[in-house]
C-alpha positions in Angstrom: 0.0 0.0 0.0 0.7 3.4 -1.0 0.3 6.9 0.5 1.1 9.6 -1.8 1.7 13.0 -0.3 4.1 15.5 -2.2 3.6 18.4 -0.2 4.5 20.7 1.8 5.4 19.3 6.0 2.1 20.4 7.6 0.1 18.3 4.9 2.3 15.1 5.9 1.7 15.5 9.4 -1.9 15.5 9.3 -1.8 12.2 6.7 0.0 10.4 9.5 -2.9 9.1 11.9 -4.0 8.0 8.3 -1.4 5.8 8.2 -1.6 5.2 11.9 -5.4 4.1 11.1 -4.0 1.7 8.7 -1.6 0.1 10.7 -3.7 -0.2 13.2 -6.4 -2.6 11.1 -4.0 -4.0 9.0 -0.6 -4.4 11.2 1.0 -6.7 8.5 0.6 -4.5 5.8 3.0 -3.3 3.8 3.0 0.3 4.2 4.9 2.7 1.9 5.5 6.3 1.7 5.7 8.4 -1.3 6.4 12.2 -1.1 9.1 15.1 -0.7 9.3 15.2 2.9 11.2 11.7 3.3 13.2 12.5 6.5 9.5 13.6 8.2 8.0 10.0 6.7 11.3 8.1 7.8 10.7 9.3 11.6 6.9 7.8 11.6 6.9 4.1 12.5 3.7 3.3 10.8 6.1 3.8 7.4 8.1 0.3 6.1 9.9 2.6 3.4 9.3 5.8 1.9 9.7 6.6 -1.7 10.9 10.2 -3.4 7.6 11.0 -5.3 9.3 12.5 -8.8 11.3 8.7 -8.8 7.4 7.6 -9.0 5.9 10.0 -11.6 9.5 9.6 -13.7 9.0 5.5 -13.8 5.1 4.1 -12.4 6.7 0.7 -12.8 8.1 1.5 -9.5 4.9 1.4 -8.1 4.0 -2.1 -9.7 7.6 -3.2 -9.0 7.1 -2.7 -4.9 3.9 -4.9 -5.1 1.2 -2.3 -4.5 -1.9 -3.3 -4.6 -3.7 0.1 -3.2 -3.0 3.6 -3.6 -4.3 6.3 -1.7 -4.3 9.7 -2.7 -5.6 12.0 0.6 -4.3 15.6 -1.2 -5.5 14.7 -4.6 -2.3 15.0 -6.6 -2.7 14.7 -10.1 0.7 13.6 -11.1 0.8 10.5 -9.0 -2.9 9.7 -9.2 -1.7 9.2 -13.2 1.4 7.3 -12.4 -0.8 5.0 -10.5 -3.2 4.3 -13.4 -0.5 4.0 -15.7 1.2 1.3 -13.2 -2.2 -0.3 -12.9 -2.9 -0.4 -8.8 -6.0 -2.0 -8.3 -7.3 0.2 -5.9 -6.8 3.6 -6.0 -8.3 5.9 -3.5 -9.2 9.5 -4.2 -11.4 12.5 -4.0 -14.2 12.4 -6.4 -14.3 16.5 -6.1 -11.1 16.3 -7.6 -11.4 16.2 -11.5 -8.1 16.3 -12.9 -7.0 13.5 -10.2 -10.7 11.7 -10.1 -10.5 10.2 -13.5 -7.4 8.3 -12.8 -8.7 6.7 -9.4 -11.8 3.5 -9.0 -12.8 4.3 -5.5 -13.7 7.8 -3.5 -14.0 9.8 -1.1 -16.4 13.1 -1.8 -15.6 16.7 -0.5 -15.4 19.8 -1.8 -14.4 22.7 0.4 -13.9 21.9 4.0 -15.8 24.4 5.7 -15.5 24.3 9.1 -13.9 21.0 9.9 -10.2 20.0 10.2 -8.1 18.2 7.8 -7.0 15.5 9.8 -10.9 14.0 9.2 -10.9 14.6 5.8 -8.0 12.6 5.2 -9.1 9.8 7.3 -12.0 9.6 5.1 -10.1 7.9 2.5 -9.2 4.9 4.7 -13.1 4.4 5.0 -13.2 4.0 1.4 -11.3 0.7 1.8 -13.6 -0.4 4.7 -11.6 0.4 8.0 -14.1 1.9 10.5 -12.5 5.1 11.8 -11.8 4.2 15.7 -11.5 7.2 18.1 -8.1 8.9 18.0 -5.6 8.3 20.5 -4.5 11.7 22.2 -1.5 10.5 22.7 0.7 12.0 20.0 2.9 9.2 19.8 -0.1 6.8 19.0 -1.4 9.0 16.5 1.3 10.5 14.8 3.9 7.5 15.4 7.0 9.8 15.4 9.0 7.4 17.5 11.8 7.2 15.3 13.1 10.6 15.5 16.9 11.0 15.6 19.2 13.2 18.4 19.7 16.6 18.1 23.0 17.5 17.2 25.6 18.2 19.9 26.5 21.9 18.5 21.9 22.2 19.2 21.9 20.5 22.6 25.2 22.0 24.3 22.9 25.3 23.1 20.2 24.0 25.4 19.2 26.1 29.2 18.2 23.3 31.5 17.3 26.1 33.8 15.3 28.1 31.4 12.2 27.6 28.9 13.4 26.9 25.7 11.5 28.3 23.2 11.7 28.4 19.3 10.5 30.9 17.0 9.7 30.5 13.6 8.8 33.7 12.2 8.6 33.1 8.7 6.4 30.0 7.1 7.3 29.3 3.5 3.7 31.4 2.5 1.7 28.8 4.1 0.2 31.2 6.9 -0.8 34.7 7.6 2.5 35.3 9.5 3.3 37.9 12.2 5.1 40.8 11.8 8.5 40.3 12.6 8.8 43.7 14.6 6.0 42.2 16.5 8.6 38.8 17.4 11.3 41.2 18.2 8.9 43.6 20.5 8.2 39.8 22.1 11.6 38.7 22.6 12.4 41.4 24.5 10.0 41.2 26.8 11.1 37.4 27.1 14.4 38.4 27.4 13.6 40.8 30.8 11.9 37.7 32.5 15.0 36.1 32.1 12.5 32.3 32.1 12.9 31.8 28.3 16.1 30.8 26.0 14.9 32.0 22.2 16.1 29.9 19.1 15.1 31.4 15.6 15.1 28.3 13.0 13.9 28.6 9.3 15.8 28.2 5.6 18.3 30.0 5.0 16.1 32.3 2.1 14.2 32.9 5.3 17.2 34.0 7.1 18.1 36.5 4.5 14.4 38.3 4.9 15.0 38.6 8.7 18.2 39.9 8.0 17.3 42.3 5.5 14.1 43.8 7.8 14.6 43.6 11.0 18.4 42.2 11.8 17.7 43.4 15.5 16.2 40.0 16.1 19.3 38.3 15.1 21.2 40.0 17.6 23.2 37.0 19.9 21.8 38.7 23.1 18.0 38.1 22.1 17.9 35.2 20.2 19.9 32.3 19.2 20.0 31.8 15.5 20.3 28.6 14.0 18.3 29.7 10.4 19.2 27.8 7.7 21.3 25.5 9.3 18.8 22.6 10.0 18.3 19.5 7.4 14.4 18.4 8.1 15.8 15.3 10.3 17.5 18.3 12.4 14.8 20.6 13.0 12.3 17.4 14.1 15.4 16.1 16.3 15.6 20.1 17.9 12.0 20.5 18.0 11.8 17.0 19.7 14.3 18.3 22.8 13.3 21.8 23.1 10.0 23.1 25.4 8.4 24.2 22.4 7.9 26.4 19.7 5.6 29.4 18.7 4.3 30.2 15.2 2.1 30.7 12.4 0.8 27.8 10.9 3.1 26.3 9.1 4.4 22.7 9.4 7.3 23.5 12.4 4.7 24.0 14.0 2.1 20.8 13.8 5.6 19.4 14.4 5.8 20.4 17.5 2.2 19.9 18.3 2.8 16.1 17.0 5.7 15.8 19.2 3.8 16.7 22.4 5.8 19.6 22.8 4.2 23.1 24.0 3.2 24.5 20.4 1.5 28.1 20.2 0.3 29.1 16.4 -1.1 32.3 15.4 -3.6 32.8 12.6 -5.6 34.9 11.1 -9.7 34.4 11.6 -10.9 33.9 7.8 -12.3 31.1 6.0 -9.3 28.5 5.3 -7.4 30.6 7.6 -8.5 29.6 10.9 -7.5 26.9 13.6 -10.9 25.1 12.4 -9.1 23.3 9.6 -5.3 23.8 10.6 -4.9 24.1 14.1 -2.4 22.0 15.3 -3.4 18.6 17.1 -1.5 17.8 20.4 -2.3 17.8 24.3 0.0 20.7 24.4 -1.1 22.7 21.6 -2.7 26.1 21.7 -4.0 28.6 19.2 -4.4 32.4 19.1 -6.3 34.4 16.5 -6.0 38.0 15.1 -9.2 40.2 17.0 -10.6 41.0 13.1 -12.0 38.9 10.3 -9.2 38.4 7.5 -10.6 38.7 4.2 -8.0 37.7 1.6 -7.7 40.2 -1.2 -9.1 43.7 0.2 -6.9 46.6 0.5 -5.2 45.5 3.9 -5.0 41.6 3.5 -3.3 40.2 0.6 -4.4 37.0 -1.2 -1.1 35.4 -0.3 -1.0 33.8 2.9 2.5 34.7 3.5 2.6 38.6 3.9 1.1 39.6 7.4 -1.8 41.6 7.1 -3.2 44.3 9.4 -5.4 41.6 11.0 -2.6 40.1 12.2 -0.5 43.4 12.9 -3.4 43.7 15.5 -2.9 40.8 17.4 0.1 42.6 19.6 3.0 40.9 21.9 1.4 41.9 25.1 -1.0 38.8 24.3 1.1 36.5 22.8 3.7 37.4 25.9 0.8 36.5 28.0 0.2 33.1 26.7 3.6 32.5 26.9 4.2 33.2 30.3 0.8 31.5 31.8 2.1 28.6 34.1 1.6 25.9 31.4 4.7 27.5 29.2 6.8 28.7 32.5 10.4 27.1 32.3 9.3 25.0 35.2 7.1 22.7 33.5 10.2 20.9 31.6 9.1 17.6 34.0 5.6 18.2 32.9 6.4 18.1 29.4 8.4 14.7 29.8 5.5 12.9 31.9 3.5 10.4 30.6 0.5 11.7 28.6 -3.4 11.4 29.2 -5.3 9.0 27.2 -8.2 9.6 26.3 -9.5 10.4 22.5 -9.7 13.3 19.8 -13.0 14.0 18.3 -13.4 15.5 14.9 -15.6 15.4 12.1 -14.9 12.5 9.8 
């Protein structure tokens, strides 16, 4: 079996309980991986391989050569969707709302826009199609996302580390896949974080990133603030330095669902908008918390953009005072390091599947 997912880090994240779902009905199966974010994929145990997705579209034999016998397609992408007809998978799983990908698939899930439910169900929908029942979610992360394979931190990361302090990453930027906040508005924060002397910062992010902090507001850079590890982190790095830290605070992006996945304290900010709110993107994990701009965002007027990137003035609103707030409530004070590493609650997630 086959789960194509050649996107971006926060879409593999929430196609992992999928394949937790799977393994859980089927634990013999044959469970492969086929995407861009490999290192992510290779740190979930539910995976037996994964599988670089252009290697796939270049040659579908390879799909037919690995023995699978069902493809699922939970993002609809249409490249692989035709490499999987071409290779001739029996079953091939997809979204019938999907028309460029439908016509190469033979079974399907239906949805259109998502409305006001998360991801995460949508994508266990398509295991449905192949007759699992959907069992209540563990809350556990390391049940649902199965990220037990996740390698150590580098030495240069962890000698960085403040036993005796909070420590917190910030990812400022997200690759356009959020309304981000304004990076004055990080710098304004780690300040404040920096007077109450509880919190060691870390900035991670590409390098490309790097080069926009740098270039408008270098300030946050500085070695007494913040310390800055952007673009020095493979994938595998950041999930090993995620996995160590406290936790980390962003937009949502995919560092962030990380976290959240990890069990580690994750705080996202978003804008409130259709597809911009926590309702289909908040992070999922017993330590993870959301906070939205005061105003409705409506992409495309004269102060939001249509790009998600950019922040808007909806997010300029939301100021440090409450972030700083949220940050310093006892449940992200330095102290709670032992909380962080006790054994999590059971119980289940609900969502709408």
């Amino acid at each position: 079996m086959v789960l194509a997912n050649p996107y971006a880090i926060g879409d593999v994240v929430m196609m992992l309980p999928l394949a937790g779902a799977i393994r859980r009905h089927w634990p013999d199966v044959k469970l492969h991986f086929a995407g861009l974010q490999l290192a992510l994929a290779q740190a979930c145990e539910f995976f037996d391989s994964v599988i670089y997705s252009e290697d796939i579209i270049a040659d579908p034999g390879l799909l037919k050569r690995i023995g699978t016998d069902v493809f699922l397609n939970p993002f609809s992408c249409d490249m692989m969707a035709r490499a999987a007809f071409a290779a001739r998978v029996p079953i091939r799983v997809g979204n019938l709302f999907r028309r460029r990908s439908a016509v190469f698939h033979n079974r399907f899930v239906a949805y259109g826009n998502t409305g006001y439910a998360h991801m995460l169900g949508f994508a266990l929908r398509h295991v449905k199609a192949l007759g699992v029942p959907i069992d209540p979610l563990p809350s556990d992360p390391r049940l649902l996302f199965g990220l037990t394979r996740v390698g150590a931190a580098p030495e240069r990361l962890r000698a960085q580390l403040d036993p005796g302090r909070f420590n917190l990453i910030l990812h400022t930027k997200s690759g356009g896949s959020g309304r981000e906040w304004p990076l004055e508005h990080y710098l304004e924060l780690a300040r404040a974080l920096r007077d109450t002397n509880d919190f060691k910062l870390f900035l991670t992010g590409s390098e490309k990133e790097r080069q926009v902090v740098e270039r408008d507001c270098p300030e946050l850079l500085r070695s007494d603030l913040t310390t800055d590890v952007m673009g020095t982190l493979s994938l595998g790095e950041l999930l090993a330095f995620v996995n160590v830290a406290d936790g980390l605070l962003a937009s949502g992006t995919g560092p962030l669902h990380i976290a959240a996945a990890l069990g580690r304290h994750a705080l996202g900010i978003y804008a409130t908008g259709p597809t911009l709110d926590p309702t289909s993107w908040r992070p999922i994990g017993p330590l993870a918390r959301t906070l939205c701009s005061p105003g409705r965002c409506r992409p495309g007027s004269r102060q939001c953009p249509k790009k998600t990137g950019p922040p808007c003035s909806c997010t300029r609103a939301l100021k440090p005072d409450e972030v700083l707030s949220r940050l310093v409530m006892p449940a992200f004070q330095h102290g709670t390091g032992e909380l962080r590493r006790r054994e999590l609650p059971g119980g289940s997630i609900g969502l709408v599947l």
